[in-house]
N, C-alpha and C positions, 0 to 999 in steps of 0.2 A: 511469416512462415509460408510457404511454398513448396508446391509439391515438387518431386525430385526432375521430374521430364520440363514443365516449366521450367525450372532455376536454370534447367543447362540450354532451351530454346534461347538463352539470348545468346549461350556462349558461339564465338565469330569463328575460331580457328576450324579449321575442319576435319582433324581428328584429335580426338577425345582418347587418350594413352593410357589413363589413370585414375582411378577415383578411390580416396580414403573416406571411411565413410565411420564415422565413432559416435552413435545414436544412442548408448547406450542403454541395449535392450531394446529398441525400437527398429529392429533392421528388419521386422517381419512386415514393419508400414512403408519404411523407407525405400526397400529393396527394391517391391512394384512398384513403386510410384517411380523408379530409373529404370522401366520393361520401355517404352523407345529407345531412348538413349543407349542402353545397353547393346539393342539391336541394332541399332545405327553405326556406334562405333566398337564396339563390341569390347571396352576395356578391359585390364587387369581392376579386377576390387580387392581390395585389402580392408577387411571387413572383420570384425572381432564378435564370436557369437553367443550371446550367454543365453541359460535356461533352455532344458529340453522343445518349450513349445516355439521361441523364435526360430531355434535352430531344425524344426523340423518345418516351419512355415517357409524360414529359406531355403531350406534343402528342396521340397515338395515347388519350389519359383523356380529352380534351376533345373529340376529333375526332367 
């Protein structure tokens, strides 16, 4: 396991277009752990959000 900004430091290409991310339930961990990477290339996520507190943990990351 690996956090999300590691896994994409090794990715070579140099822009980052796209990221599906199906954590289930877990996008309130996932989400910051891609706060570079997200800033660097700034992708579309396609991102699925269950339960009131994920979905207020990721709203309140991108807010």
């Amino acid at each position: 396991m690996k956090n999300g900004d590691a896994l994409f430091s090794e990715f070579k290409a140099d822009k980052l277009d796209f990221i599906k991310c199906d954590v289930e339930g877990f996008e309130q961990y996932v989400i910051p752990s891609l706060e570079s990477t997200i800033s660097a290339h700034l992708p579309v996520l396609q991102i699925e959000l269950s339960g009131d507190e994920n979905r207020k943990k990721v709203c309140e990351f991108f807010g």
